[in-house]
VEXRO-14003 format. One record per atom (N, C-alpha, C, O, CB): residue in one letter; y, z, x. Coordinates in steps of 0.05 Angstrom, whole numbers, plus 5000, padded with zeros to 4 digits. Atoms other than C-alpha are relative to their C-alpha. Last residue first. Glycine has a CB too. Layout:
N
AYZX
...
% end
This chain:
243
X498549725007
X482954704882
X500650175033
X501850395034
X497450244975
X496949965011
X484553984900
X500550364999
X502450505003
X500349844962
X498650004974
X478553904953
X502750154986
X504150314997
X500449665017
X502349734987
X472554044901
X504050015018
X505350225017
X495149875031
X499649765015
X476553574852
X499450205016
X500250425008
X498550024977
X497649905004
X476753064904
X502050214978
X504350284977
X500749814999
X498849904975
X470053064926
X503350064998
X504550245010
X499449775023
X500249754994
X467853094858
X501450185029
X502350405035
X497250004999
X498849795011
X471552474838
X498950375009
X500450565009
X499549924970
X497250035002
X468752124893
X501850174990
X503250335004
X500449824988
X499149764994
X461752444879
X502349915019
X502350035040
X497950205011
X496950035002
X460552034821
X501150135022
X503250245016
X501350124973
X499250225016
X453851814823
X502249965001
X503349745002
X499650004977
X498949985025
X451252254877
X500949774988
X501049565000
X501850165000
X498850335013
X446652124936
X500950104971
X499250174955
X497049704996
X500450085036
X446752774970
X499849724996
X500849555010
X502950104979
X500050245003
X443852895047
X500750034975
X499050154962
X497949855007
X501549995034
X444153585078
X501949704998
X503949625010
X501250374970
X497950055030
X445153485151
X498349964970
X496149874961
X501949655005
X499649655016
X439653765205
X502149914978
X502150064959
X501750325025
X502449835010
X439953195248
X501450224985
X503650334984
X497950135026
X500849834980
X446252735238
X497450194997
X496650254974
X502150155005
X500949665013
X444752155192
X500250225030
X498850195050
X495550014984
X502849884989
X446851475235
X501150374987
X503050524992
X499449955046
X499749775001
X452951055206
X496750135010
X494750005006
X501350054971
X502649855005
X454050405225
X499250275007
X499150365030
X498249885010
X499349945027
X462150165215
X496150014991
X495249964969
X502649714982
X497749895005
X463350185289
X499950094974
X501050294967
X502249855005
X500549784998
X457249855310
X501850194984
X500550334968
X499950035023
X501349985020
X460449215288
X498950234994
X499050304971
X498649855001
X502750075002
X465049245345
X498050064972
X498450284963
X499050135023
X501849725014
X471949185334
X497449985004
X496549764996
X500350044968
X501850004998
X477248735374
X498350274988
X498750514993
X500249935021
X501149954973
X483548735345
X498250015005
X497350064983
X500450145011
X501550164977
X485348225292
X499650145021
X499549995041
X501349765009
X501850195014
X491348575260
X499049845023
X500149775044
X501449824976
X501050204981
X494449165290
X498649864984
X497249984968
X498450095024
X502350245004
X498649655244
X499749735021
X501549585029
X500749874969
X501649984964
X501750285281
X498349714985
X496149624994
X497150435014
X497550044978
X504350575202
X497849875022
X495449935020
X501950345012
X501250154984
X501150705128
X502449975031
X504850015032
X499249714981
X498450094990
X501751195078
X500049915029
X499450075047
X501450124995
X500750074973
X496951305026
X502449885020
X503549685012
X497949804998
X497650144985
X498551664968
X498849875021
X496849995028
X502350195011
X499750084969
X493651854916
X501249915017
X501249665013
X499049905005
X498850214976
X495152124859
X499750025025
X500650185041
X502549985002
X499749964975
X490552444794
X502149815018
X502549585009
X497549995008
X496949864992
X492152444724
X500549975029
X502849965038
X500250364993
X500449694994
X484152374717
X502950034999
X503250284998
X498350125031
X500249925027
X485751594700
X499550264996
X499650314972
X498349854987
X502849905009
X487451594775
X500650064966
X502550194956
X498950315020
X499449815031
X494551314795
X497650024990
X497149824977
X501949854974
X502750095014
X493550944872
X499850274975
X499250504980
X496950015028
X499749955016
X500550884915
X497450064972
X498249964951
X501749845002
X501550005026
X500050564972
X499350224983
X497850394993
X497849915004
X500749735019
X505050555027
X498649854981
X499149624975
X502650194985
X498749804988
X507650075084
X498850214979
X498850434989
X503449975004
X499649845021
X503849395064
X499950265025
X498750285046
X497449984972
X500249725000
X506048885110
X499250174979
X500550134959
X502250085005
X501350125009
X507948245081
X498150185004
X496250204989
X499949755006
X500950074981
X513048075133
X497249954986
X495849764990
X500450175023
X499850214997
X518048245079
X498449815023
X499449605029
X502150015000
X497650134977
X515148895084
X500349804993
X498249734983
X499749985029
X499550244990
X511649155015
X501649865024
X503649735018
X500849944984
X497550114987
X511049784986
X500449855022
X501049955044
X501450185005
X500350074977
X504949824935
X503049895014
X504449715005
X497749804999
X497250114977
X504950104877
X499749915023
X497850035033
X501950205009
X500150014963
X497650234849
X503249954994
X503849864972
X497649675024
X497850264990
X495050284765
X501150115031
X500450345038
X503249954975
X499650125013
X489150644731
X502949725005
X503649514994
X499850204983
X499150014996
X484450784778
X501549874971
X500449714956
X499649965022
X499049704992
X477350994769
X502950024992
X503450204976
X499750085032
X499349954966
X475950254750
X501550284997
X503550324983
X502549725018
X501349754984
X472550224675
X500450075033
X498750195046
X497049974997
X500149835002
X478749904640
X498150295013
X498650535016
X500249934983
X502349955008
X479249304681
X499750324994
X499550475013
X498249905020
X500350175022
X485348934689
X497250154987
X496450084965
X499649655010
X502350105005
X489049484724
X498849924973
X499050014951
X498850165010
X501749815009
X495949634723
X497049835005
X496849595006
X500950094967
X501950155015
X501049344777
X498350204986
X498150424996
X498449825017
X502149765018
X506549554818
X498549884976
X499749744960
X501950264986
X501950065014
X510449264879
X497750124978
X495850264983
X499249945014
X503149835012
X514449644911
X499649804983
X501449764967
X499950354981
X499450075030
X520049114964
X497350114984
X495150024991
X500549624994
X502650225008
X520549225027
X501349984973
X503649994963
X496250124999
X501850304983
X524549645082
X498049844990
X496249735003
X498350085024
X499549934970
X525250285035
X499849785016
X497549695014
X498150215012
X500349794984
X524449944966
X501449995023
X502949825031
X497650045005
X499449874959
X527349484918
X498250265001
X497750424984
X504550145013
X497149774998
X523749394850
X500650005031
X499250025051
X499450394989
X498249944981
X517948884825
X502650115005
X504550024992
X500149875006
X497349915001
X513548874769
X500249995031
X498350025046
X500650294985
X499349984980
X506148534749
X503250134996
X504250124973
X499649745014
X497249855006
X503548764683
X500850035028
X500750265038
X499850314983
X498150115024
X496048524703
X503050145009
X503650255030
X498850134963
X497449795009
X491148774764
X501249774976
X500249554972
X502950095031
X500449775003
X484548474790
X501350204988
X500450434983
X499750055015
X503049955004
X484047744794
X499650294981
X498650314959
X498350035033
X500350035034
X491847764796
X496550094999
X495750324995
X500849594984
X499249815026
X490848074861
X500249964971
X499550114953
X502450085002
X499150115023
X485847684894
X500650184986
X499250314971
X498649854987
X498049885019
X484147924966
X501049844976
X502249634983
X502550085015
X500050065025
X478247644996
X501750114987
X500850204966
X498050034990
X501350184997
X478447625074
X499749804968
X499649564964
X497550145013
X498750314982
X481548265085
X498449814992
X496249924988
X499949995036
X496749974993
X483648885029
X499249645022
X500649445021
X501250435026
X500150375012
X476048835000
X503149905001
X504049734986
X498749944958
X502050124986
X474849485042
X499949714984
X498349534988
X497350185000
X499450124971
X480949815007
X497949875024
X498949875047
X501250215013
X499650245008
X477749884939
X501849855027
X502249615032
X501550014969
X502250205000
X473150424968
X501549724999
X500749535012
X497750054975
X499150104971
X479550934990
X499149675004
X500149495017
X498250205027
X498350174989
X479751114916
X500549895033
X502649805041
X502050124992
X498049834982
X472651434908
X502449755005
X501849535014
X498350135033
X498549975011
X468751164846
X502250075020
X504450085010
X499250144982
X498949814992
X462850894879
X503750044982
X505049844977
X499749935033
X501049765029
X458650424841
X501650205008
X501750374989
X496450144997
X499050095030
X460449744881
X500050244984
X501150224962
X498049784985
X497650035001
X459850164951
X501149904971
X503050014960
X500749855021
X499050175002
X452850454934
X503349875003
X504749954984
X498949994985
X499250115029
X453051234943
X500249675004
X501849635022
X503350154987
X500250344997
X452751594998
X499249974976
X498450144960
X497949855020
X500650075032
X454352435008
X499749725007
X500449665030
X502550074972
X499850225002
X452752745083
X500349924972
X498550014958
X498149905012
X501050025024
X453553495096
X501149735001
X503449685010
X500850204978
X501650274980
X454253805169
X498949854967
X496549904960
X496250135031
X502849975014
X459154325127
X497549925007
X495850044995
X500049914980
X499349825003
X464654265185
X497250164974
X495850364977
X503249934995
X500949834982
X462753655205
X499850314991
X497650404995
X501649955024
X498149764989
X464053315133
X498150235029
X496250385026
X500850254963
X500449764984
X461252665120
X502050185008
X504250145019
X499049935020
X498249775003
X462752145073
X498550305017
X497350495007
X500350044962
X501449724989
X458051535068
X503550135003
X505750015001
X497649955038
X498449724983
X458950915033
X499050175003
X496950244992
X502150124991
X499549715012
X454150375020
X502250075015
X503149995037
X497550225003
X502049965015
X453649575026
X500550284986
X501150314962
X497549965016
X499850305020
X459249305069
X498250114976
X499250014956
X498449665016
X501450204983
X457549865118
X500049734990
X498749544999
X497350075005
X501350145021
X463050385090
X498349745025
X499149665047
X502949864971
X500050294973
X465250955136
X498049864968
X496649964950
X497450055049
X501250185027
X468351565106
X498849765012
X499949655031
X502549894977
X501250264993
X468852135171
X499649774963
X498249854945
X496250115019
X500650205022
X471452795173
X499649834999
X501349765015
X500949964987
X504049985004
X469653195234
X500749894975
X498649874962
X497550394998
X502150114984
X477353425246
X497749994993
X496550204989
X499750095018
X500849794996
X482153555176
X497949855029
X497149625026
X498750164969
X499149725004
X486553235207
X499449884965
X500449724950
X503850135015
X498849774971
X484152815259
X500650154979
X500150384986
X503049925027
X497349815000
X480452365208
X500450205018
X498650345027
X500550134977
X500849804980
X475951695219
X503050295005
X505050295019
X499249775032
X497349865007
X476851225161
X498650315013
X497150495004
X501249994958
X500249704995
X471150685173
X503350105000
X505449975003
X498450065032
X498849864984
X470950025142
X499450245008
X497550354995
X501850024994
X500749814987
X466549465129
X502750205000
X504750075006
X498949895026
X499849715014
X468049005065
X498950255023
X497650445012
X497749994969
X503449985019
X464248355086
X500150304994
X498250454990
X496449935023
X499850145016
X471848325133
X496450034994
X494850065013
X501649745008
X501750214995
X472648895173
X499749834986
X500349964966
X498050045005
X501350265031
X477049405167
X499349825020
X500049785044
X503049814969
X501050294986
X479250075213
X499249844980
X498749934958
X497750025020
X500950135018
X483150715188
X499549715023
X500849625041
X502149994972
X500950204996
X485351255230
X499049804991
X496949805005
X499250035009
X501650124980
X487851915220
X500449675007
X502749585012
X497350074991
X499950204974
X491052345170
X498049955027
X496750125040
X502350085011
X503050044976
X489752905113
X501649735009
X503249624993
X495749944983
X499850264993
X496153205074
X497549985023
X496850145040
X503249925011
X497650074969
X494853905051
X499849725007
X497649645001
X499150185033
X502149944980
X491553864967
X502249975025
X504449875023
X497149785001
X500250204974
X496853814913
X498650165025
X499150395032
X503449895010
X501449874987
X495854114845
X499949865024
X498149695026
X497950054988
X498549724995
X500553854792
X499350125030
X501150215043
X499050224976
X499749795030
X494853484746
X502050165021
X501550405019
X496550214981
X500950055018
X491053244820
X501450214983
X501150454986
X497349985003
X498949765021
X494953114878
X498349924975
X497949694969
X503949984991
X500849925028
X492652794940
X501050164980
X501750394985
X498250095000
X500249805021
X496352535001
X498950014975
X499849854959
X501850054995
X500950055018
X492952095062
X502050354983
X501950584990
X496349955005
X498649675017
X497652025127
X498449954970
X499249754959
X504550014993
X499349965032
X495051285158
X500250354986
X498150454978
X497149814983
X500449594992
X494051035233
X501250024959
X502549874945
X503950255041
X497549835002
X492550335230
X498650174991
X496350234984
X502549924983
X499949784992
X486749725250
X502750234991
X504750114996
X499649955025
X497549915000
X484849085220
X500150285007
X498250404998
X501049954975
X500049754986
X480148555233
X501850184996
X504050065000
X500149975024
X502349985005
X478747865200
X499150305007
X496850405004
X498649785013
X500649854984
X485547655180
X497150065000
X495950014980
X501550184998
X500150164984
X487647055141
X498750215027
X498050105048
X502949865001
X502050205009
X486447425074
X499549815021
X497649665018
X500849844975
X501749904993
X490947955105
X497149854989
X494949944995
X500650254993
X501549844969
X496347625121
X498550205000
X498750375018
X501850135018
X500750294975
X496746985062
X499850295022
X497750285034
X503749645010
X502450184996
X495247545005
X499849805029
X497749755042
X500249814974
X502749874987
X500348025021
X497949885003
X496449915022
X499150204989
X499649824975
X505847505026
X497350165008
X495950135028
X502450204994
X500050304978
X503547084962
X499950165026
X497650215034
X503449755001
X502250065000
X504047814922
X498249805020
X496349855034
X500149934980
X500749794981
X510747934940
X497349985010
X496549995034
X500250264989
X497850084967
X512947154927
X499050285011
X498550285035
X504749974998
X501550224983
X509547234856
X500849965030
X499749755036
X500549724988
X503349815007
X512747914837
X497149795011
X495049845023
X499450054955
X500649835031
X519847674849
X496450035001
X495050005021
X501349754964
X503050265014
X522747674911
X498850014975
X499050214961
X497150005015
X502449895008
X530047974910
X498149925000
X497849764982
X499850064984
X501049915022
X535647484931
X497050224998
X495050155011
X499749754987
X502550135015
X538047565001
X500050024975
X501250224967
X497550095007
X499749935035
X545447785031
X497749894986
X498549724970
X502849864983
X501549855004
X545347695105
X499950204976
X500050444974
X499950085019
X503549885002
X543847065114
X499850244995
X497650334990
X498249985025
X500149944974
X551646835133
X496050115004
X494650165024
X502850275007
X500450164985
X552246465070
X498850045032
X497749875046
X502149914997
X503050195003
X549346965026
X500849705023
X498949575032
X499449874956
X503049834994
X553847515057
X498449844998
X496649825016
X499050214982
X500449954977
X560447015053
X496950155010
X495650065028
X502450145007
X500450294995
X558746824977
X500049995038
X498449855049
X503049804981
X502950025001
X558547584975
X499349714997
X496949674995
X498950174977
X501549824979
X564847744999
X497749904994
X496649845014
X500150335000
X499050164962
X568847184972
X497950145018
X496950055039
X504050125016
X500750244999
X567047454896
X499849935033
X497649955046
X502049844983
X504049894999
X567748144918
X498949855000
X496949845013
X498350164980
X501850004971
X574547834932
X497950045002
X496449925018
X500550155019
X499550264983
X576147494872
X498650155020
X496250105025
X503349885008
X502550165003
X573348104830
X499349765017
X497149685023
X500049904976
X501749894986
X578948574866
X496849795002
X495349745021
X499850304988
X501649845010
X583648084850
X498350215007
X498450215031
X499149894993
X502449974985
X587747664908
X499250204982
X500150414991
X500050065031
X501349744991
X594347504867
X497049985007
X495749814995
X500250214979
X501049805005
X595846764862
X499050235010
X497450225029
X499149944992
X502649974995
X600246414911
X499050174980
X500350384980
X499650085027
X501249794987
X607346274879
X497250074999
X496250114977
X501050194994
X501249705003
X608945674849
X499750215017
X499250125040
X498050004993
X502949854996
X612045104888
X499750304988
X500650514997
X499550025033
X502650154998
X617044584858
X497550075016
X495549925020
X500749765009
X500649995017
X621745154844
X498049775001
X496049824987
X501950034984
X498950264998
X621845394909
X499549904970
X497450004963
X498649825025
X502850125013
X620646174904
X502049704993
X504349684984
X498350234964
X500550104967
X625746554961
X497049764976
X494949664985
X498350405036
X497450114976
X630546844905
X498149795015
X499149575019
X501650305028
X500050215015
X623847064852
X502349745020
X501949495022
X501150134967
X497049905012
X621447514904
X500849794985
X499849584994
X502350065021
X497950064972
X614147434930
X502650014978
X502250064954
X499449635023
X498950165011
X609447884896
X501949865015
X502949975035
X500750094981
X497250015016
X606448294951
X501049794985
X501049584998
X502150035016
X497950184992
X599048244967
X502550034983
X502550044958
X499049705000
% end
């Protein structure tokens, strides 16, 4: 705005102050938050709250999911498919790519089958080391503090990451991100292996509550498959896969 001329200035009225740059940015963003569309950040409690109230309220859950691995540098090809949940910890994670792969948890054990070898591994679910496992206690009982410390929060893509270390030194894992919709959504996961290792998971197509049959997450031995029961063979499966 132009100064106004000293000739045309009344002497019982000043002249309008200059419009700043700070003034306006000021103006602008008192306009953004009035109009809605300028938010504050949530902070670490408020992300948390979110994931907890829609999937702790859920009893079913279905999405399509892109899995990446990297161990120390070394990244395996991206695997994808299908992921299903159940609440008493069932899921299955049924993959198109690589085809004939299969993880399916029954609440009790996991299993891991590969068509392609006809080879079965199982393992107790509490004892299992494989990062997919801690996603079967994703509906019904979720307690993150319970489980994590050193909460943080940062913008993301359409959310807000979330990132936490674990409270318990002997879990495979040593800390997660998780990116957050304001809906409460989780869009990516993030899972940091005390091996160096990373797991990505990236999520899309989510249905909550669709109909699942129970069947779904009982596994039947194919004939002729070699059977392991290993201790650790999480980590093995994902060392075997990295090189």
């Amino acid at each position: 705005m132009r100064p106004v001329p000293a000739q045309f200035v009344h002497p019982r009225f000043p002249p309008p102050p200059r419009l700043t740059l700070e003034v306006m940015s000021r103006s602008f963003c008192l306009l953004l938050v009035g109009t809605g569309l300028l938010q504050c950040a949530p902070t670490a409690d408020e992300v948390i709250r979110r994931v907890e109230t829609r999937y702790n309220a859920a009893k079913t859950l279905s999405l399509d999911f892109v899995e990446n691995y990297n161990m120390q540098g070394h990244p395996r090809p991206p695997e994808e498919g299908k992921l299903t949940l159940c609440k008493q910890r069932k899921m299955r994670w049924d993959y198109l790519r690589p085809a004939g792969k299969l993880f399916i948890s029954d609440g009790k054990t996991v299993y891991l089958y590969s068509a392609a070898e006809n080879r079965v591994e199982k393992m107790p679910l509490k004892e299992t080391d494989d990062m997919r496992a801690p996603l079967a206690f994703l509906l019904g009982r979720l307690d993150m503090k319970k489980e994590f410390q050193d909460f943080s929060v940062r913008p993301g893509d359409g959310g807000s990451w979330l990132a936490a270390r674990s409270k318990n030194d002997r879990t495979p894992y040593d800390g997660i991100e998780i990116l957050v919709a304001p809906n409460g959504e989780v869009k990516e996961l993030k899972v940091s292996g005390r091996d160096q290792s990373l797991m990505v998971f990236s999520f899309k197509e989510e249905r909550l509550n669709p109909p699942v049959s129970d069947s779904l997450f009982h596994f039947t031995i194919p004939s002729g498959a070699e059977v392991v029961d290993s201790v650790n063979w999480g980590g093995q499966e994902s060392a075997k896969e990295a090189k």
